[in-house]
C-alpha positions as CSV (number, residue, x, y, z in Angstrom):
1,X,101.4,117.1,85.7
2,X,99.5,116.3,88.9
3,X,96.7,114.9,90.0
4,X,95.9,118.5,91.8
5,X,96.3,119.5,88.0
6,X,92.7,117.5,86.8
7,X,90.4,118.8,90.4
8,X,87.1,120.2,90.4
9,X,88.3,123.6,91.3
10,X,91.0,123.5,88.7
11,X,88.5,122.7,85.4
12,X,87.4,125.8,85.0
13,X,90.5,127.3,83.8
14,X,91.9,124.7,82.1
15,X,92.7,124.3,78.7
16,X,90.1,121.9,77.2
17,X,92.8,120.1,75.6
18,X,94.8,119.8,78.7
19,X,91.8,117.9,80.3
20,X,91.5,116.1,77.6
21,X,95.3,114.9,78.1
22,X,94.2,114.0,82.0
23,X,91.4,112.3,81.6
24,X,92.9,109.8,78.8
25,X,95.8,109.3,81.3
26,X,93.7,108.6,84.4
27,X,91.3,106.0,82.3
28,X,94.8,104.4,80.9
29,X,97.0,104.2,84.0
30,X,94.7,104.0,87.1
31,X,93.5,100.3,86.7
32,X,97.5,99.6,85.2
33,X,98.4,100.6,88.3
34,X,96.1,98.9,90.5
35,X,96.5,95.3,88.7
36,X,100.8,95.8,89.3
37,X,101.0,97.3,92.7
38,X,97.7,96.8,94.5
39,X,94.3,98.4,95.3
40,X,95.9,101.3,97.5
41,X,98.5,102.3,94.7
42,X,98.3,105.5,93.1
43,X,100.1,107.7,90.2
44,X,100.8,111.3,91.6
45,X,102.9,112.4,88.8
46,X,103.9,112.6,85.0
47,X,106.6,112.9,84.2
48,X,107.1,114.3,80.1
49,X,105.1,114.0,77.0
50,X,104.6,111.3,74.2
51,X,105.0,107.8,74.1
52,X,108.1,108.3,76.2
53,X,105.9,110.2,79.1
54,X,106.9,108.5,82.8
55,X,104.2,108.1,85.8
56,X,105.7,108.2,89.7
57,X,103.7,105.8,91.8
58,X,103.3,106.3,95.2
59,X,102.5,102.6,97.7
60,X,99.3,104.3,99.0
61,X,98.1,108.1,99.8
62,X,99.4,109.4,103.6
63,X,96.8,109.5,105.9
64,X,98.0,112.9,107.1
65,X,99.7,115.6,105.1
66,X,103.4,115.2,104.7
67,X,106.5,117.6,105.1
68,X,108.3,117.8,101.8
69,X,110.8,115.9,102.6
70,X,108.8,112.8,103.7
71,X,107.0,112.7,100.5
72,X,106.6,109.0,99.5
73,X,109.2,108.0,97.1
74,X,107.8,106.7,93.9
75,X,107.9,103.4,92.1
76,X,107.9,104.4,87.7
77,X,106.2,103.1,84.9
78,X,105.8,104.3,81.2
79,X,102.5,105.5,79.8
80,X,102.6,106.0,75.9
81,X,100.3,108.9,75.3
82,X,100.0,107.6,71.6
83,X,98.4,104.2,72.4
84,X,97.6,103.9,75.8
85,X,100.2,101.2,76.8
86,X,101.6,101.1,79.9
87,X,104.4,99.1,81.4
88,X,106.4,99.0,84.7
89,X,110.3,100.1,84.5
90,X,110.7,99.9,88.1
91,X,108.6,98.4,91.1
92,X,110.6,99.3,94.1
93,X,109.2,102.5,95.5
94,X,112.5,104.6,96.0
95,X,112.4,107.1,93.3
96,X,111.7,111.0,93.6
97,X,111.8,111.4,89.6
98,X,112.3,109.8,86.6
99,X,112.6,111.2,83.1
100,X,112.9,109.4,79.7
101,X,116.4,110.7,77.9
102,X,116.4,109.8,74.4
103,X,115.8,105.9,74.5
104,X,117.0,105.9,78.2
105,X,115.7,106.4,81.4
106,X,116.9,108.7,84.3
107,X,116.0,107.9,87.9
108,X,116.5,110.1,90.7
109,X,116.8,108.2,94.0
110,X,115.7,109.8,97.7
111,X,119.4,110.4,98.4
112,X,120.2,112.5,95.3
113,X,121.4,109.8,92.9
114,X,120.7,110.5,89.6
115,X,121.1,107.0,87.0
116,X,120.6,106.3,83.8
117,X,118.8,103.3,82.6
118,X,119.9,102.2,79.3
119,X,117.6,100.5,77.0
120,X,120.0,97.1,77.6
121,X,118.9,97.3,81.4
122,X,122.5,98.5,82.1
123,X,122.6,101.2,84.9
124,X,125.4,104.0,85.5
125,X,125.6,107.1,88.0
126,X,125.7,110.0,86.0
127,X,125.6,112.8,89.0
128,X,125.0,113.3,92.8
129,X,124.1,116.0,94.9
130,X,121.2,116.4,92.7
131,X,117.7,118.1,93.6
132,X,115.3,117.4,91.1
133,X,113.5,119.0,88.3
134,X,114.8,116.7,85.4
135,X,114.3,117.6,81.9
136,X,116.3,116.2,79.1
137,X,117.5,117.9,75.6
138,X,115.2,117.2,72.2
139,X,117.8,115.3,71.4
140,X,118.4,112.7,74.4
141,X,121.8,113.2,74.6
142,X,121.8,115.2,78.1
143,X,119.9,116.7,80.8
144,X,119.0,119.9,82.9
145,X,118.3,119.6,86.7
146,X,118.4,121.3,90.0
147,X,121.3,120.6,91.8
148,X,121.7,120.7,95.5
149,X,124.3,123.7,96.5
150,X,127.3,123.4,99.1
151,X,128.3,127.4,99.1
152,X,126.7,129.3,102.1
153,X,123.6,131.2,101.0
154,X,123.6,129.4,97.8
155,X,120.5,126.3,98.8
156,X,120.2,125.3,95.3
157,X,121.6,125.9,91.4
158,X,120.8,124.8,88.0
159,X,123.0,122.8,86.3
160,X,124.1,120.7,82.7
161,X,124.2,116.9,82.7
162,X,125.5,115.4,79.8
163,X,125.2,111.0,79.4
164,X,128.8,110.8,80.2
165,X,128.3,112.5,84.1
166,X,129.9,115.5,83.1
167,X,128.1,118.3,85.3
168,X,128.3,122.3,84.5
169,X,127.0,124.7,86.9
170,X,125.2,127.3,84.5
171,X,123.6,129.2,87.3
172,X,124.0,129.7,91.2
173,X,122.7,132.7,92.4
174,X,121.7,133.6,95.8
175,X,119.2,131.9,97.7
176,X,117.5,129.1,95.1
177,X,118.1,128.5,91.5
178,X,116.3,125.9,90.0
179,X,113.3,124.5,87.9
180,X,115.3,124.5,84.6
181,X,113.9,124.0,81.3
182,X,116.0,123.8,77.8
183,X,114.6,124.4,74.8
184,X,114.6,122.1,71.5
185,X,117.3,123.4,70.0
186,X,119.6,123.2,73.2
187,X,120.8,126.7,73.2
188,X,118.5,128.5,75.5
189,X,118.0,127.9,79.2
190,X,115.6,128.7,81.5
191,X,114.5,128.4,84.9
192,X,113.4,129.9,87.9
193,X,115.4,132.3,90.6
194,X,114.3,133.6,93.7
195,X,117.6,136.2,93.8
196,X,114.7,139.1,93.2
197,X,113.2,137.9,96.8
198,X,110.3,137.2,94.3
199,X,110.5,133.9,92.4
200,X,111.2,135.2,88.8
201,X,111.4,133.5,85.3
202,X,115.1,134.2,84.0
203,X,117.4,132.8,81.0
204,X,120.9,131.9,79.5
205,X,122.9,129.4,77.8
206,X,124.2,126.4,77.9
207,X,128.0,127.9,77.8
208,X,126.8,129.9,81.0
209,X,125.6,133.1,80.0
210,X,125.2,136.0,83.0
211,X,121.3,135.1,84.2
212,X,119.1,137.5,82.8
213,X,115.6,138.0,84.7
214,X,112.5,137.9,81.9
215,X,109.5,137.7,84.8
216,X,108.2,140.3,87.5
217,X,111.1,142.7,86.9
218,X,111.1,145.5,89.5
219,X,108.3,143.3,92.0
220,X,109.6,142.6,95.8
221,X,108.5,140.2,98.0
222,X,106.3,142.5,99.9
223,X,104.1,143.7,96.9
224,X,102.5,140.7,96.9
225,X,100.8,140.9,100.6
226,X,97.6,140.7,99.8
227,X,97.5,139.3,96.2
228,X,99.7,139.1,93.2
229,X,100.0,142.7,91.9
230,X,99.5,143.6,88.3
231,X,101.9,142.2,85.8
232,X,102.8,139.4,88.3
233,X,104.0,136.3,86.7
234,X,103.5,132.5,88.8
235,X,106.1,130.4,88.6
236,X,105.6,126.7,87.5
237,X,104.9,124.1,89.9
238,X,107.8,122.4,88.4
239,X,109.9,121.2,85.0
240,X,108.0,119.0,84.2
241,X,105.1,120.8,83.6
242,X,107.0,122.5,80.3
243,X,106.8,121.8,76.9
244,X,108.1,124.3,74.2
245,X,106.2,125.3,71.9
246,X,109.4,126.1,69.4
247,X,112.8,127.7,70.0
248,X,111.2,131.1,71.7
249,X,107.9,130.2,73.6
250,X,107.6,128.1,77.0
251,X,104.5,126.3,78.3
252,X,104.1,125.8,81.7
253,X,102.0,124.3,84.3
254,X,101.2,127.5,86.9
255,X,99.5,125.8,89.4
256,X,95.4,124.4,89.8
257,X,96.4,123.3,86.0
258,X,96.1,126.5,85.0
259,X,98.7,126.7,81.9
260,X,100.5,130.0,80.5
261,X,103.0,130.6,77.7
262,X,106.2,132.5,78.4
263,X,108.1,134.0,75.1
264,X,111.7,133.4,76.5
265,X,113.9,136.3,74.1
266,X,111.0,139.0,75.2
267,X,109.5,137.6,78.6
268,X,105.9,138.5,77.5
269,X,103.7,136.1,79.5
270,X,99.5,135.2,79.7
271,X,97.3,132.4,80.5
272,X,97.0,129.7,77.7
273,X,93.3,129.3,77.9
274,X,92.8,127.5,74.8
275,X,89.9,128.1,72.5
276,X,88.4,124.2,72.2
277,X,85.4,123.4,73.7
C-alpha cells in the first residue's frame, strides 16, 4: 500500500476494512518513524501483510515531483499489524524494496541488488539485474520479482528466486513482463504483461508454463482513448498490493485504493467494495 492509497479522494471507494488497515498503520508507524529518523521522515510504502508487513521510509518528501528513477531510496522498518510494534531493520536510506521471506528479510538496493537478511544478521546476494516487485512464497522458501531484461525489445521479465540465488526466467515476452504474484500453494503465477499493447493480467507456472492472458482479452491500446471501455480490467499499482484470498482468487490494489478480486483459472474480475460500514 501507499499513502495515495488512504487520500481524501480515494475513501469513497474503499473497502471499509482497508481503511481501517491504513489508519491503524499511520497512528502506529508515523510518530515511530519520527522518533528514529527525524521530524521530515516519512513512510511511503508497505510492504506485505501481518506481523511480518515491512514500511519503506523515505529521508524527507521532494520538494518538486520526481522522475521515477530519482525516487528517494528508502530506509526499512517492520510494523507488526498484530500489535502495533515497530522496529528499524535498516537506517541507511538506500533501499527501493524490501520484503519479509519466511523469517528473513529481502532488500533491494538502488542498483538492482537483491539480499537476504537472515534472522542471525548474516547477509548474502541472492540475484542481480533485478527490477522490483518482490513477493515471496507462503512458505518463505523463495521469491517472485521483476527482473531487468538484456534481449532487445524485451525491457523487463518475471522471474523465480529461490534462497539459494538460483534464478528462472518464467516469462519474457515482448515489451514488459512484470508485477508477479504467486499464490499460496506455489503453483500458480501471475503477473502483469503489456505484450497485448494493453497492460493485461496473465498466468502460468512455476515450471514455466506458455503465458496465458486472463484480463482485457481482445482490448488494444487505442480503445481506451477516452476512457477504459467496457470489460476493462486496471492493472495493480504493484505486487505488493496482493494478497490471495486462497489458491484461485487474487486481491489487488488498482489504484486511488480502490481494491478488486481477480479469479486466476477463469479471469473473472470486479471491484471488492466490501460490505462493512
Amino acid at each position: 500500500m501507499t499513502l495515495a492509497a488512504a487520500s481524501a479522494s480515494a475513501a469513497g471507494r474503499m473497502n471499509p476494512s482497508d481503511q481501517r488497515r491504513i489508519t491503524k498503520a499511520r497512528e502506529h508507524i508515523v510518530p515511530a518513524v519520527a522518533k528514529e529518523f527525524g521530524p521530515k521522515a516519512r513512510f511511503v510504502h508497505l510492504f506485505g501483510q501481518g506481523a511480518n508487513m515491512l514500511a519503506g521510509v523515505v529521508a524527507e518528501i521532494p520538494e518538486q515531483p520526481v522522475a521515477t528513477d530519482d525516487v528517494p531510496l528508502l530506509a526499512i522498518v517492520q510494523y507488526d499489524e498484530t500489535n502495533g510494534a515497530v522496529r528499524v531493520v535498516d537506517r541507511e536510506f538506500k533501499y527501493r524494496e524490501a520484503r519479509a521471506v519466511g523469517r528473513s528479510v529481502a532488500l533491494l538496493d538502488g542498483q538492482g541488488n537483491l539480499r537476504l537478511r537472515e534472522p542471525n544478521g548474516r547477509e548474502r546476494l541472492l540475484a542481480q539485474k533485478v527490477g522490483g516487485d518482490l513477493f515471496p512464497t507462503a512458505k518463505g522458501d523463495a521469491l517472485v520479482a521483476t527482473l531487468v531484461g538484456d534481449g532487445e525489445g524485451h525491457e523487463t521479465s518475471v522471474g523465480f528466486i529461490d534462497l539459494n540465488g538460483r534464478v528462472k526466467v518464467l516469462a519474457d515476452g515482448p515489451g514488459i513482463d512484470a508485477t508477479p504474484s504467486i499464490s499460496p500453494d506455489g503453483k500458480t503465477v501471475v503477473f502483469v504483461s503489456g505484450r497485448t499493447s494493453v497492460a493485461s493480467f496473465f498466468v502460468t507456472t512455476v515450471e514455466g508454463a506458455a503465458p496465458r492472458q486472463l484480463t482485457n482479452i481482445g482490448l488494444e491500446s487505442h480503445m481506451l482513448f477516452g476512457g477504459a471501455p467496457e470489460g476493462f480490467v486496471p492493472p495493480p499499482v504493484s505486487s505488493h498490493h496482493m494478497e490471495w484470498v486462497g489458491n484461485d482468487v487474487l486481491r489487488y490494489n488498482a489504484g486511488g485504493g480502490e481494491f478488486w478480486k481477480l479469479n486466476v483459472r477463469t479471469g473473472q474480475a470486479a471491484p471488492d467494495l466490501g460490505g462493512e460500514k
